[in-house]
Every structure is written in structure tokens, then in C-alpha cells.
N, C-alpha and C positions, 0 to 999 in steps of 0.2 A: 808094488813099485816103490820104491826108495824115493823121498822127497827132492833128493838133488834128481835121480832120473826125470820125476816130474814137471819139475821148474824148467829143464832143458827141454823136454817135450813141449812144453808150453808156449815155449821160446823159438821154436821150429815151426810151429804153427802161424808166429804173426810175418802178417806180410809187411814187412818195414820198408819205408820209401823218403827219400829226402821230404818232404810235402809233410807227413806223420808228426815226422822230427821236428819240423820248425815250429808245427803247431803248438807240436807238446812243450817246446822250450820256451813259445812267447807267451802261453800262461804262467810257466814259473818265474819267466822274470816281471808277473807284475806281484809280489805277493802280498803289497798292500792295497789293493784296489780292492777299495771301500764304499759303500752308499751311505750317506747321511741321514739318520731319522732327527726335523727337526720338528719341536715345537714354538711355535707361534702364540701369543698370548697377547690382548689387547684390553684394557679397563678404563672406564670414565664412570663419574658419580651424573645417573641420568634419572628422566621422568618420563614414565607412560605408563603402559598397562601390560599386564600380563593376563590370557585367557581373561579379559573384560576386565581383571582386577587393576584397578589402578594403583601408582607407585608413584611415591618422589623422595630425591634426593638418595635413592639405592644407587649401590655398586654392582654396577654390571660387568663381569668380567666371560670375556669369549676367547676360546682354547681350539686350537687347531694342530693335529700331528702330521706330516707327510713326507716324503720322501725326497729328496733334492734330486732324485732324481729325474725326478716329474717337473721337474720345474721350467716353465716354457716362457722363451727370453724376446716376448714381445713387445709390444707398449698395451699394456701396461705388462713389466716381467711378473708371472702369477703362477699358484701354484692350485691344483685342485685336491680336496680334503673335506673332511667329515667335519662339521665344526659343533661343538656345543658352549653355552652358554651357562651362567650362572647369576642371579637378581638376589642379594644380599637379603636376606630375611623375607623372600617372595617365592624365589621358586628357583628350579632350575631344568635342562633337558636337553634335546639334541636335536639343531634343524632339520628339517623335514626335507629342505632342497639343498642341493649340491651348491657347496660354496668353494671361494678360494679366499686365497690369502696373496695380497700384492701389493704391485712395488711402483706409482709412476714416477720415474726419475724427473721426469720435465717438470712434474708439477711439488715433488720432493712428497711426497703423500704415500703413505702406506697402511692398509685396513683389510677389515673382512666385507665381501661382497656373497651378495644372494646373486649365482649367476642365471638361476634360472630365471629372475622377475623379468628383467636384468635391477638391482636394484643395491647398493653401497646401505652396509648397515652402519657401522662406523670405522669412523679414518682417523690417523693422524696426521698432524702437519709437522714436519720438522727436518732440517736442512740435508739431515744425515742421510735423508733418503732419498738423496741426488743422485747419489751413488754406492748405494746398496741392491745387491741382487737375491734376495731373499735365503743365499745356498749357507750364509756363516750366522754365528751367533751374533745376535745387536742388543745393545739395549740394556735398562731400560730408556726410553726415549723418551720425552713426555714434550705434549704440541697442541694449540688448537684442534679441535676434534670437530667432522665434519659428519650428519646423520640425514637421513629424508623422516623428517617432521612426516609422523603419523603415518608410515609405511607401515604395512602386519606381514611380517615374516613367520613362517608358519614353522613350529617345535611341535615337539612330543608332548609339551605341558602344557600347548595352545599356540595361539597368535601373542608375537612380543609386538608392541608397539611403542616406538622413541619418539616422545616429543621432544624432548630437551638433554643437552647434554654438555657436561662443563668439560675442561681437558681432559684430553683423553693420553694413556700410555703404553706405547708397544714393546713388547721384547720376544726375540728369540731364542732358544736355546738348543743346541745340539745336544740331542738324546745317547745318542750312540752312533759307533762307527760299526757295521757288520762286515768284517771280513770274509775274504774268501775261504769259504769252510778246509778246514785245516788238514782234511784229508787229500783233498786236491792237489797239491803239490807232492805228495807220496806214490799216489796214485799214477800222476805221469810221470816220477822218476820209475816207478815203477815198470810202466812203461816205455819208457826211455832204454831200461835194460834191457826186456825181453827183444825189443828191436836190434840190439846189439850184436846180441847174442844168437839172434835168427841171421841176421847180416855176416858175424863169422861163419858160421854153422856151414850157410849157403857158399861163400868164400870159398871156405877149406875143401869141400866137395867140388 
């Protein structure tokens, strides 16, 4: 069978209906419909211990990546994410329990929390996050820093424990935009034809 026979055969086959159509055209007109991967990143020069090891005056920096998708626009607006940490010349690792990364507008504060304790590891303070909703790039911001003195959040390298901690600084940054996989819109033009072409087909008979 001949390649044009083919393609017409294949074309006589779909059952095309107004419903098809509209579907397949309100995906092509979106074709930049994006998800956001952003990172999150929070640092202050603090004191505690790490796995029983005590520490002062390291740089503790905590990194978080997720999706804006995820992002849920409560009080506080928060996102949930894998977070790990790093203690400047001590240690480093990845929390053990499910964190987020959030936003409270009312109180202009925005940090990483242990949601499982329920328990705030550290926060910033600072104006911008009156009205920031976690989905764009910020920062960096730097603000009074807010921790629970002698909490143990539990990593892979151990229990971290913050007793102390001077300003602290947040920023985010948008990693990437992932579009709609590029074969998509080929594919329902593609489909867009063979409905056509079934719709004369059936017509002219």
C-alpha cells in the first residue's frame, strides 16, 4: 500500500466530532504553558551543634527546589520540598522530615519550617515579604532572623541544633521554565488533519 493510500486510510478510520476538535485546538493555543522549578535558598552565621558536635559562628546555608506548582496560597502561602542544609566547615546533609518553604504576608516573614514537628528552623524578617508569593524570583533579601533556640531537626549527618543566629538572607531563584514537550502541538495538528480529512471523506460519500 502506497504511503498516501495509507495516511487516507488512517484518516477514514478517525471518528471526528466537534468535541475532538476543540480539544485539540485549546492545547495548541496554549504553547507556552510552563511550570516553574524554583530554588529557594536561606543563610545566617549561627551556633549549635551538629550530631552532638558543637559549632559557633558557622554559615549555615538551607537550599530547597520545587515546583510553583505545588504551591498552596494559604496563610501562611507555602510550598512543600526536600530541603538540605550545609554548616561551613562542619558538616552537611539532607532533612529527614518533610519541609516547606513559606511566605507569611501579615507578619512579612519568609523561612524553612520542619512541618512535621510542627517546628520554624529559620526565618527572615523583611518588608518585601508583605507581598511576595513564593512563584517569582526575589532576593537576595537579608532581615532579622527568627530560629526555636535548641530545637533538633533531624538530617542524614544527625540532629542540627540552632541556638543562636545573627541575620539571616533569603533568595530565590527560577531554575527553569519546562515547556510543553515540543512534540505536542505536532501531534494534534496532526491530528487535527486526519479528522479533516475523515470529515470530507464521510461528506463526499
Amino acid at each position: 500500500m502506497r504511503s498516501r493510500d495509507l495516511f487516507v486510510f488512517a484518516a477514514s478510520q478517525v471518528k471526528f466530532t466537534p468535541c475532538v476538535l476543540a480539544a485539540i485546538i485549546s492545547v495548541l493555543c496554549v504553547p507556552n504553558a510552563k511550570a516553574s522549578t524554583i530554588t529557594y535558598t536561606e543563610s545566617a552565621t549561627v551556633s549549635g551543634s551538629l550530631n552532638g558536635v558543637s559549632f559557633a559562628s558557622k554559615l549555615l546555608t538551607l537550599t530547597g527546589t520545587g515546583d510553583t506548582a505545588n504551591i498552596t496560597n494559604g496563610v501562611p502561602i507555602a510550598i512543600h520540598l526536600t530541603a538540605t542544609f550545609g554548616v561551613a566547615g562542619v558538616g552537611s546533609g539532607t532533612f529527614t522530615d518533610t519541609f516547606e518553604v513559606f511566605d507569611n504576608q501579615g507578619a512579612a516573614v519568609a523561612g524553612f519550617e520542619d512541618i512535621a514537628q510542627p517546628a520554624n528552623l529559620l526565618d527572615t524578617a523583611n518588608n518585601a515579604f508583605a507581598t511576595y508569593n513564593l512563584s517569582t524570583s526575589i532576593g537576595p533579601l537579608t532581615g532579622s532572623s527568627l530560629i526555636n533556640p535548641g530545637f533538633s531537626f533531624p538530617t542524614t549527618a544527625g540532629a542540627l541544633i540552632l541556638n543562636s543566629a545573627g541575620d539571616a538572607t533569603f533568595t530565590a531563584s527560577t531554575v527553569s521554565a519546562v515547556p510543553l514537550p515540543a512534540a505536542l502541538p505536532l501531534f494534534a495538528s496532526g491530528l487535527v488533519g486526519l479528522g479533516l480529512l475523515g470529515w470530507r471523506r464521510k461528506k463526499a460519500t
